[in-house]
Backbone as a chain_set.jsonl record, in Angstrom:
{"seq": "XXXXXXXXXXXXXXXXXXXXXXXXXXXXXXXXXXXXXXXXXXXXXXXXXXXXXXXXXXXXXX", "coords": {"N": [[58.68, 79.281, 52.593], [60.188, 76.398, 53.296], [60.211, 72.919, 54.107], [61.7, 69.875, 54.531], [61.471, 66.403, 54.215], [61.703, 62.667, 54.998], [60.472, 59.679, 53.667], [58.745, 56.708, 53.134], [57.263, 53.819, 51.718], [55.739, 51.303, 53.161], [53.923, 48.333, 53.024], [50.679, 49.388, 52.54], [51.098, 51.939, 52.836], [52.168, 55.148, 53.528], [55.339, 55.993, 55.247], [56.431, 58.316, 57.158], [58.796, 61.088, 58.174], [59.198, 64.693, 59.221], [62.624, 66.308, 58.512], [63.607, 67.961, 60.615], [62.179, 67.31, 62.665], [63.18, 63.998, 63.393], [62.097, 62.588, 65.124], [59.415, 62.058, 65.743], [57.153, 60.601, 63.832], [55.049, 59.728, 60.555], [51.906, 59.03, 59.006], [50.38, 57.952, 56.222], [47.761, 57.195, 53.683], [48.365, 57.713, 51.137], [51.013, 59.011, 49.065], [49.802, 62.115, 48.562], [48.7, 62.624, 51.034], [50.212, 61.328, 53.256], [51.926, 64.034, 53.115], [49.812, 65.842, 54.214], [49.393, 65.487, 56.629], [51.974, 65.412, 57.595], [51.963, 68.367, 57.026], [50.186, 69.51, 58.976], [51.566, 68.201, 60.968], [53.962, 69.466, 61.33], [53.022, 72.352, 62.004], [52.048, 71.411, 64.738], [54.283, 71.116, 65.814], [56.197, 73.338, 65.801], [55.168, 75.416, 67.077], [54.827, 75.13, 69.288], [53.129, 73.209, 70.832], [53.119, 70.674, 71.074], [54.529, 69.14, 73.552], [58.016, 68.918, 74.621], [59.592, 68.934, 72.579], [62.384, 67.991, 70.908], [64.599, 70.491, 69.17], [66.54, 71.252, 66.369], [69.789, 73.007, 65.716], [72.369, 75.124, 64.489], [76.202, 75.833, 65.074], [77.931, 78.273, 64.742], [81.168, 78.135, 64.249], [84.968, 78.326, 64.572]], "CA": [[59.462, 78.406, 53.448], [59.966, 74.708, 52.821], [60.69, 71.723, 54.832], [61.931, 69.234, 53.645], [61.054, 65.059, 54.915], [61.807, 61.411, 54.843], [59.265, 59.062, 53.71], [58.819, 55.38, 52.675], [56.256, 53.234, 52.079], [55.264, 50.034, 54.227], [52.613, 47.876, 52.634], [49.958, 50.118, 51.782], [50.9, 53.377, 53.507], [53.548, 56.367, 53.33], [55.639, 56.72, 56.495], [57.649, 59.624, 56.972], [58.883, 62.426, 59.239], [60.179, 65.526, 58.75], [63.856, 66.111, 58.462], [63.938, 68.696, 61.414], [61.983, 66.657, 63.729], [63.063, 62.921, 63.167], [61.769, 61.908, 65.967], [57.665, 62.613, 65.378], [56.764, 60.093, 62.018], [53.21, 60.294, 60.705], [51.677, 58.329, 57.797], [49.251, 58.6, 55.088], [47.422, 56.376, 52.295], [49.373, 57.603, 49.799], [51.799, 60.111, 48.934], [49.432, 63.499, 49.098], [48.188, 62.233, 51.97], [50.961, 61.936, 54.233], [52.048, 65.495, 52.695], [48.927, 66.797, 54.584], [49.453, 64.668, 57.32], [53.437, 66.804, 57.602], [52.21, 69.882, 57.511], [50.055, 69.127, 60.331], [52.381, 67.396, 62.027], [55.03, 71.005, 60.987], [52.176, 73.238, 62.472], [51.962, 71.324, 66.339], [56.262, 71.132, 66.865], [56.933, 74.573, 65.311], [54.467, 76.258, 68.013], [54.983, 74.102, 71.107], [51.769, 72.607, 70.883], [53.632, 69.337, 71.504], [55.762, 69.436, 74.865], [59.402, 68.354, 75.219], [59.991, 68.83, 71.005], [63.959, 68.673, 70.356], [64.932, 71.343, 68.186], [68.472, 72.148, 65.826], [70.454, 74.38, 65.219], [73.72, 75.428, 63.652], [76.661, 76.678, 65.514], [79.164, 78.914, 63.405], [82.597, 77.742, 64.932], [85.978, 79.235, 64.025]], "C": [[59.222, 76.957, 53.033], [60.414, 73.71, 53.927], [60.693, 70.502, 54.382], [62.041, 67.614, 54.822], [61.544, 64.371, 54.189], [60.979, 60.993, 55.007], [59.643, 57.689, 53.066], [57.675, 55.016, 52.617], [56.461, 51.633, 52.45], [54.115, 49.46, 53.654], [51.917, 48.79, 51.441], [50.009, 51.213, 52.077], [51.898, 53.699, 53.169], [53.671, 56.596, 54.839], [56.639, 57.441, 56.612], [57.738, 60.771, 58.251], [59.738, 63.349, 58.631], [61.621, 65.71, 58.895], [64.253, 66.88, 59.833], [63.515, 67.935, 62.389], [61.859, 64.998, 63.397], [62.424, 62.318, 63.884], [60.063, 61.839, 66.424], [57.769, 62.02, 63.94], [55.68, 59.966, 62.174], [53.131, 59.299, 59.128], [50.314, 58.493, 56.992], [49.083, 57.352, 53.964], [47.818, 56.484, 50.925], [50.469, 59.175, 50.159], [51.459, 61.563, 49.268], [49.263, 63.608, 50.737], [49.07, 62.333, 53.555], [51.69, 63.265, 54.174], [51.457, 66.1, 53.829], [48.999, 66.545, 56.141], [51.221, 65.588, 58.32], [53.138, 68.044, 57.585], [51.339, 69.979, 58.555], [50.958, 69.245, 61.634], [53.333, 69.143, 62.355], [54.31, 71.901, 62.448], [52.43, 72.991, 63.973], [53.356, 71.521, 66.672], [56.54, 72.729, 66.259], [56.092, 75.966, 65.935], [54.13, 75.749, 69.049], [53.602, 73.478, 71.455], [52.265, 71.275, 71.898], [54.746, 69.6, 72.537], [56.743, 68.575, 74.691], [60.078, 68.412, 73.442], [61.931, 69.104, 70.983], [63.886, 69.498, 68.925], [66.357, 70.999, 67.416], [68.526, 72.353, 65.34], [71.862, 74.354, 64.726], [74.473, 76.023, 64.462], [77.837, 77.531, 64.424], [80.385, 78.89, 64.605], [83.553, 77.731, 63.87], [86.661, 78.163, 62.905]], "O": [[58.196, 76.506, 52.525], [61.242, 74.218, 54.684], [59.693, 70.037, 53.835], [62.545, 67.655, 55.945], [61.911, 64.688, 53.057], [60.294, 61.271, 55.991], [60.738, 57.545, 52.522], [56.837, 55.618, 53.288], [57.344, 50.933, 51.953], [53.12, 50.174, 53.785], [52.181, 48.969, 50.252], [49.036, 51.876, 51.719], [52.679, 52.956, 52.575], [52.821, 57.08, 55.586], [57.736, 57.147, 56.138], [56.852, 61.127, 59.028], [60.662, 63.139, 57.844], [61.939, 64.919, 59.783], [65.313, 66.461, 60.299], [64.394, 67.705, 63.22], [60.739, 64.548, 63.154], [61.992, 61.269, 63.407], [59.74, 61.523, 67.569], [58.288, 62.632, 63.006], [55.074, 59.99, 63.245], [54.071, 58.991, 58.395], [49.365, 59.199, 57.331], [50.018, 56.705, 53.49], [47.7, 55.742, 49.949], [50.563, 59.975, 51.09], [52.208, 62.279, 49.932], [49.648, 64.525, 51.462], [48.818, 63.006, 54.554], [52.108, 63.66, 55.262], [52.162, 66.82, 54.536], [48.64, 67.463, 56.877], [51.282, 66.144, 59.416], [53.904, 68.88, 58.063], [51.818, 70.78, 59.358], [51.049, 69.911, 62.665], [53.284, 69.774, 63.411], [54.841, 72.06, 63.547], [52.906, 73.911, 64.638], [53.65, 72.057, 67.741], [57.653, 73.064, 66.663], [56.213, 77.127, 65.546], [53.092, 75.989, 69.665], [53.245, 73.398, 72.631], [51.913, 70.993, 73.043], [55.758, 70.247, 72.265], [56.429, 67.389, 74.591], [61.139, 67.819, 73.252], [62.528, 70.18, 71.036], [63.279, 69.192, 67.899], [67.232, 70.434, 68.073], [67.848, 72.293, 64.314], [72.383, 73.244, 64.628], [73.876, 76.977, 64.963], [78.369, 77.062, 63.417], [80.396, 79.56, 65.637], [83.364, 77.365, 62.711], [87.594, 78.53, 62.19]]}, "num_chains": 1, "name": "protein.A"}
């Protein structure tokens, strides 16, 4: 499985969130860093750890 993020860097850091949950960004001292920092982050919204998480989804319409 993959998930796939938006990231930038600011100064001296990497800030980024994943593409599914824009709304949860997380940052890191470099590039691996906030990597590890995302799958973290993946792990608490993709098992309700974190309360009120928006989700989406796809509808198939005619």
């Amino acid at each position: 499985m993959k998930a796939s993020f938006t990231y930038w860097k600011d100064g001296d850091h990497f800030i980024g969130f994943l593409d599914e949950y824009p709304d949860y960004e997380t940052q890191g001292e470099s590039l691996d860093d906030l990597k590890e920092h995302l799958l973290d982050l993946y792990q608490d919204l993709s098992t309700d750890t974190v309360p009120g998480v928006r989700h989406r989804g796809e509808l198939q319409v005619s």
